[in-house]
N, C-alpha and C positions, 0 to 999 in steps of 0.2 A: 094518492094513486091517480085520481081525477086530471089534478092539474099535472102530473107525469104524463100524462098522455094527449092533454091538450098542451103541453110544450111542444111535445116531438109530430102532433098534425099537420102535414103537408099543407095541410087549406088553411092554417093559421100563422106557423110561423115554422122557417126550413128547420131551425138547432132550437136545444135545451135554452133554458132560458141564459146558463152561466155562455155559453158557449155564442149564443146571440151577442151578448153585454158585451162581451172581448172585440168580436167583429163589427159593432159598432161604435165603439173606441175606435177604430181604425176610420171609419168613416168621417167621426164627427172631426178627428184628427187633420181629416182631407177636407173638409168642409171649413177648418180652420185655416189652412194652411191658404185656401183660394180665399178666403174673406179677409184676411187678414193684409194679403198682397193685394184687393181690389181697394181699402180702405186706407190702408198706411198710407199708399205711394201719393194719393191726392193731396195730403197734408203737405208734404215733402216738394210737391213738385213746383210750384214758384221759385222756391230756393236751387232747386235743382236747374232752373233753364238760367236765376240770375250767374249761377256758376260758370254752369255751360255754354252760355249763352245761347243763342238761335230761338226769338219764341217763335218765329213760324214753325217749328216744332213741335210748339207747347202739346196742341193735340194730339200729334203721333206717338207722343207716350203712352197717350191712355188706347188713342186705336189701334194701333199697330197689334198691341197687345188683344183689341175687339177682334178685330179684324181677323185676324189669326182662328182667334177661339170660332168663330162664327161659322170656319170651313171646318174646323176639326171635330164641333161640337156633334153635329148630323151624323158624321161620316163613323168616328167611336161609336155614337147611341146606336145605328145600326149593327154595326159589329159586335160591341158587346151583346145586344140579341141575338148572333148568329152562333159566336165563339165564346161567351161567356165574360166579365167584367174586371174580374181578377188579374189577368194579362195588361191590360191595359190601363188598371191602375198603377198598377206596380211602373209601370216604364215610364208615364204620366208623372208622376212621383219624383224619379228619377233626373228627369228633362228639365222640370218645373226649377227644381235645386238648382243645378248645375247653369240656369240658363238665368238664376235670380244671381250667381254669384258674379256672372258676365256685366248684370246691370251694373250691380254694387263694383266692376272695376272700369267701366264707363269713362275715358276721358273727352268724348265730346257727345253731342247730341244725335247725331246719327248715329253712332257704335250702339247708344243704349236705346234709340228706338229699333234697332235691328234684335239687339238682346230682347228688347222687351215682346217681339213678335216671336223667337222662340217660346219667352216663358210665355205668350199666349197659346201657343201648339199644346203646349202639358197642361196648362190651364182650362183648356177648350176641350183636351179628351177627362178632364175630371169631372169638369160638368155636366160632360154629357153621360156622365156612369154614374156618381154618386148619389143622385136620388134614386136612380131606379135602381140602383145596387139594393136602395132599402126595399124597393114595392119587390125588387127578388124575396128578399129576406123574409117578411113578412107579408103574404097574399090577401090577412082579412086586412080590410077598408080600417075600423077600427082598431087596431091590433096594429096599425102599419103608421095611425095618424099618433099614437103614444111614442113611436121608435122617435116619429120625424119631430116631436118637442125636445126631444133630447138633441136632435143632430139642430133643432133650429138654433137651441141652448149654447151649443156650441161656436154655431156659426154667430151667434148674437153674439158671443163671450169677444172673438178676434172683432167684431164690429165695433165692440164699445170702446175695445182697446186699440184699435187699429190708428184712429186719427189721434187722440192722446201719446200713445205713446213713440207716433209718428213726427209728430212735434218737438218730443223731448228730445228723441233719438238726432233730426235735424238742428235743434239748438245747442244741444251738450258733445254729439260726437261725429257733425255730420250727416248729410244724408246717404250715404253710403249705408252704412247701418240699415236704411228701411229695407234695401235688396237682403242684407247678409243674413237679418232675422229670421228670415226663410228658412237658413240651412237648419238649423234645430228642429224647426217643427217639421220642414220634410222627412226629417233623419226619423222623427217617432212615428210618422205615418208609416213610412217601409215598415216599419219593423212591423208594429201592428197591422197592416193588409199584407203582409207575407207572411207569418205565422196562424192570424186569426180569423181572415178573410174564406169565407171559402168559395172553392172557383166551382161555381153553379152555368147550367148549361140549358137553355129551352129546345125542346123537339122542335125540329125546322123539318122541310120537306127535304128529300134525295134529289141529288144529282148538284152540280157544280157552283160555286157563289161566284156570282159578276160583280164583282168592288164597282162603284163609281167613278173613277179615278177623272174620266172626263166630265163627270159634270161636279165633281171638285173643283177643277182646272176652272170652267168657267163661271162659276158661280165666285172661286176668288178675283178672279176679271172681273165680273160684273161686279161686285162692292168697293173693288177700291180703285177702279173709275167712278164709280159715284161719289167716293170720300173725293177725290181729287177736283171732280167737278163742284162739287157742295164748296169746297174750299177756295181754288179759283172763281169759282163766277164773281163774287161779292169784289174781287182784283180786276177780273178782265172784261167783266161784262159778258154781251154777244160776240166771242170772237171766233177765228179759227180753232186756237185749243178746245174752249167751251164745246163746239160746236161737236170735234171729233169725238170729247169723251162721252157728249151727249150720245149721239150715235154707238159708242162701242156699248154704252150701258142698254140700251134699247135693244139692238142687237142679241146681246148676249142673253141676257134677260126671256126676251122670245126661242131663243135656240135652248135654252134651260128648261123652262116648262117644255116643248116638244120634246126632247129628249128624254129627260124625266119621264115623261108617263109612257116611253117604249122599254124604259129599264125594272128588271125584276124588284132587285134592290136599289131604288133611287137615292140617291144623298138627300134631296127634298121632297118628301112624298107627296107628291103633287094632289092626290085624293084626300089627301089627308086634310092637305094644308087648305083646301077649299070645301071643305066636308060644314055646314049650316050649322052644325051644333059644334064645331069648332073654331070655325072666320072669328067669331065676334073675341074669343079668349087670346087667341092668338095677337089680334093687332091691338087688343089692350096690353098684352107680353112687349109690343115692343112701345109702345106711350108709358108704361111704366119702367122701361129703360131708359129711353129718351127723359123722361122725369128725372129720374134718380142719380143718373152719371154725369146730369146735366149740373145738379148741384154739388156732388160730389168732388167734381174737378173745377169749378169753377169758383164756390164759396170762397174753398183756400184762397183764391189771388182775388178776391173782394176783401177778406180782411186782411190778408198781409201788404197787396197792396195797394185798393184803396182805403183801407183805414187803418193801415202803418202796426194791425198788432205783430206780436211775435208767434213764430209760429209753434211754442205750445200752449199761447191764448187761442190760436187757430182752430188747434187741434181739438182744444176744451171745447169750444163753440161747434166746432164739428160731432161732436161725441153723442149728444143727443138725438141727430138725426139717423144714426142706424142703431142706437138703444130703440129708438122708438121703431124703427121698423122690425128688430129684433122681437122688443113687447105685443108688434102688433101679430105679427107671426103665432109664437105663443097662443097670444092670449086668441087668436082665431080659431088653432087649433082644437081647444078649451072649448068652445059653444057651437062650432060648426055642427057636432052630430047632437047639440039637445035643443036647435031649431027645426021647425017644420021645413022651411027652405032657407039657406045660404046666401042665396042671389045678392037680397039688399046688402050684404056685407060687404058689396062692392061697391055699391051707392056712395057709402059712408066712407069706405076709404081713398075715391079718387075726389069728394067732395073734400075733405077734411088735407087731403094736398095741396088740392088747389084752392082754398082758401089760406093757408098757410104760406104759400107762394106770393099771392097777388098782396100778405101784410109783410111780408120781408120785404118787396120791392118799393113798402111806403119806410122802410126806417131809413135813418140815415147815419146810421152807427155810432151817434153820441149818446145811444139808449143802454138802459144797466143792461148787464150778459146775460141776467134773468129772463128780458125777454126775448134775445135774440134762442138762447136756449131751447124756449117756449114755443116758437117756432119752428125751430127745428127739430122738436121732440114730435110735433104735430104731426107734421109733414111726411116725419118717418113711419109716426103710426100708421097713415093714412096709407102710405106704399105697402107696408107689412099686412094689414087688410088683404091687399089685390093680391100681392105676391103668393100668399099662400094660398090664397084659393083657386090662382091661376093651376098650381100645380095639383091640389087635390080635388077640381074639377076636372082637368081633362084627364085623370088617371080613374076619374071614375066613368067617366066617358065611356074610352075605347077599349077596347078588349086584351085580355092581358097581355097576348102575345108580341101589341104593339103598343106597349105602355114605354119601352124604350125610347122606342120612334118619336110617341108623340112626347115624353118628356123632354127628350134632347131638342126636339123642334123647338121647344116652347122657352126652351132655356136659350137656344141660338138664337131666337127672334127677339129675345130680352136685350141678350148683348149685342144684336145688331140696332134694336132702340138704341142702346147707350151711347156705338157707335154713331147715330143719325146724330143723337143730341149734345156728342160730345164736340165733333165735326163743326153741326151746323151754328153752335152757338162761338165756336171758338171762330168761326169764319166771319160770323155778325161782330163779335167783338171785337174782331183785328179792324176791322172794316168800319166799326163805329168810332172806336178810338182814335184812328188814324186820321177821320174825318175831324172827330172833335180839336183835336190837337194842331190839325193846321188852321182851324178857325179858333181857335185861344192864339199863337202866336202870332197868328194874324193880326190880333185885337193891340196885341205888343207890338205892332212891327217888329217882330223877331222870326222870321223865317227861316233867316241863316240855322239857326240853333235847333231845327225840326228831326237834323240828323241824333242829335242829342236825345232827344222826348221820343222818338220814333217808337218802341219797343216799352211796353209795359213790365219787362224784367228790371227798368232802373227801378221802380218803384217798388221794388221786394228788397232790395241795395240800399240799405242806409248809407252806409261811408260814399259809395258812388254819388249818391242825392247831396251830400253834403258837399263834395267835392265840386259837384256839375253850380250848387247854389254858389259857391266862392267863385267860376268863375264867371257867372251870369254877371253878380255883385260888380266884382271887377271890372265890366264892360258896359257895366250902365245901367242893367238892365231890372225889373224886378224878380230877382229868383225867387221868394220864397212863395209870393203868388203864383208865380208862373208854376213853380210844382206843383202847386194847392188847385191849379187849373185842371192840370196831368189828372192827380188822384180821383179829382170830383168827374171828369171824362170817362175814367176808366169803372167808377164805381157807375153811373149814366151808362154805358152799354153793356156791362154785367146785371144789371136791374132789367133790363129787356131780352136779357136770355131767359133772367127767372120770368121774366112773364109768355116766354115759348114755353118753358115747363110748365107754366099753370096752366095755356091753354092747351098741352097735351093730355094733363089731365080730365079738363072740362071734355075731352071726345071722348077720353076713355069712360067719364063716367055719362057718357050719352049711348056709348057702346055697349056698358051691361046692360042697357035694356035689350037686347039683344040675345044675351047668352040663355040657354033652353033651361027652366027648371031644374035643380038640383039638389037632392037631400041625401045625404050621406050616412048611410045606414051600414048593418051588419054585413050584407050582401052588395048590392051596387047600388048605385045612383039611382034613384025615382026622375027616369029621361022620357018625356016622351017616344015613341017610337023605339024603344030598346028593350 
């Protein structure tokens, strides 16, 4: 009879326990359905630009899709606050499918960095609902941190299988496949958050809601002038372009914060986002994205195309870096509330990255997979640490009303990290390569042939490589060095990205000295001043 009545407690948890379990089924579903498109596509996409060709590209696969998510993410978390969560998964859901089966018919590389900035719009309103869909669900602290093992369970499940079976999918049928796998798991999310979801509503104040629609508008201006400029500078140096989009970013930028804090409902809540017991969580949210997306998108074309694996050896190698962020999740959940304070668990997990980082950039990939594994079992744990405390600190932080807010914030700022370190490293790498490669043919007196090496998509191309080697052979020249120059260049400024992600980590872990006390109790956080 007891726990009949602590099922149906409004201060513990909204439904019955059966009628919870159904609706988060629907959630972990959506939790799947985004982790499993964030993981797959990275495996897939080396193969995917040698197709397509264009890798000045390579990046706008992964940002476009950032990019997207990072305006949509704020703008849903607020709304779902106003209007309830339910609506905007469902259509989220819908978008997501329909705009992954656009990718999967892609025939060059603008079509599918355009698709993939749709499916970041469905992407970007899932994120910004689906955690705090559960702090709806369930209001106690504890009671709320049991639901989010289950939904971590889930998201860990599409993590482990995401790069694995992204591999296979690209080896056996294509990578078309990694888009089309979407449609199934979208198809079971509808069903479960249209049936089982329920569309909950928080008491807002009377009188009219002001959307942000213009500081949407500029906030998308401001980030992808920044992408463009992060991307050019390392090409054009101090030029006129630089110069302008330097300007429109500064600009915009300025006219966003003033704005912002004249708007009721801001797309970036400007109090928020510079609130002392929040600064320090939030620019760890984005050094732990810039960590994560950095290796995510970039490992794959380390081993498929500096060290020639295939890509579902890739895949395999990839698999342990979001198990372990999955395990570390979990298993944070598990001890966060039978510690006195949590804080150091962030110590430990940007330390344990970026030591993990700075031993990958010493292999040289004729090491067994055990250790490369090892390393990236590490690495993940170490992310899965911050991640989840990012999120169940600042929900114990702020006050319920604005647990949307500051969720979606924290989740935007993540994927605008990924965005920073997906960008900034694929700009260092274009830029390092290019250099290396004219000082290898240099060494050959082969210049002629730089049109040939220009582009790190030959080196995902085996039959191309073999081709390009017959006719180097043919003309005199040494092909199969001169490749073996390419691959060791390419592996040489992919190593110096992982070491921007290790030194992202070293700030972030200089940064939770920072974050204000916090112990996760029955009731709220033990916060100073709260």
């Amino acid at each position: 009879m007891n726990a009949a009545i602590v099922a149906h407690d409004p201060d513990r948890q909204l439904l019955p326990f059966r009628e919870s379990m159904l609706a988060m089924l629907g959630v972990a579903f959506v939790a799947m359905l985004v982790a499993l498109d964030q993981t797959i596509v990275g495996t897939a996409l080396p193969r995917i630009v040698s197709e397509l060709k264009g890798f000045d590209l390579y990046a706008w696969v992964a940002t476009s899709y950032m990019l997207a998510s990072v305006i949509t993410i704020p703008i849903f978390g607020r709304l779902g606050d106003l209007y309830g969560r339910k609506p905007f998964l469902i259509a989220a859901i819908v978008l997501f499918t329909v705009a992954s089966i656009f990718c999967g018919m892609a025939n060059n590389m603008l079509f599918l960095v355009l698709a993939r900035g749709a499916q970041g719009i469905g992407g970007g309103i899932l994120i910004g609902t689906v955690f705090a869909t559960v702090a709806d669900l369930f209001p106690d602290p504890q009671l709320r941190l049991r639901w989010l093992v289950f939904v971590s369970t889930a998201f860990g499940l599409a993590n482990i299988v995401g790069p694995t079976l992204g591999g296979i999918l690209t080896q056996s049928g294509g990578w078309r496949l990694v888009f089309f796998v979407n449609v199934p798991v979208g198809v079971v999310s509808l069903l479960f958050v249209y049936f089982y979801l329920p569309h909950t509503r928080h008491p807002r104040k009377a009188g009219p809601v002001r959307l942000d629609w213009l500081g949407a508008l500029v906030l998308a201006v401001t980030f992808g002038a920044l992408q463009l400029l992060i991307e050019w500078f390392p090409k054009e140096g101090l030029s006129t372009t630089t110069y302008v989009l330097g300007a429109i970013v500064g600009v915009c930028a300025v006219t966003l914060v003033f704005w912002e804090k004249r708007m009721g409902d801001p797309i970036v809540p400007i109090d928020m986002l510079f609130d002392p017991k929040l600064m320090a969580l939030f620019a760890m949210s984005i050094l732990g994205g810039f960590a994560l997306f950095s290796l995510v998108f970039y490992v794959p074309l380390l081993f498929q195309g500096g060290y020639a694996m295939s890509p579902h050896d890739s895949g395999m190698l990839i698999t342990p870096l979001l198990l372990g962020t999955t395990v570390g999740s979990v298993l944070n959940n598990r001890i966060v509330t039978r510690i006195r304070r949590a804080n150091p668990i962030m110590y430990v997990g940007f330390a344990m990255f970026a030591l993990a980082c700075l031993y990958l950039v010493q292999l040289t990939g004729t090491e067994p997979h055990l250790v490369w594994m090892s390393c990236m079992a590490i690495s993940g744990l170490g992310l899965g640490l911050v991640a989840a405390n990012l999120t169940i600190f600042s929900q114990q932080i702020v006050s319920r009303e604005n647990l949307g807010a500051a969720t979606a914030l924290l989740q935007s700022l993540r994927t605008f990290g990924g965005m920073l370190g997906t960008v900034m490293t694929g700009a260092l790498l274009g830029h390092l390569y290019t250099s290396g490669v004219h000082r290898s043919l240099d060494s050959y007196q082969a210049n002629q042939w730089f049109k040939s090496f220009a582009s790190p998509e030959l080196l995902v191309d085996r039959a191309e490589q073999a081709a390009l080697i017959m006719r180097l052979v043919s003309a005199g020249q040494a092909g199969d060095a001169m490749m073996k120059s390419a691959r060791d260049t390419l592996v040489t400024s992919i190593h110096i990205g992982l070491g921007l992600a290790a030194i992202a980590a070293v700030i972030g872990l200089c940064l939770a000295w920072f974050v204000p006390p916090v112990r996760v109790d029955h009731a709220r956080a033990v916060v100073p001043g709260t």
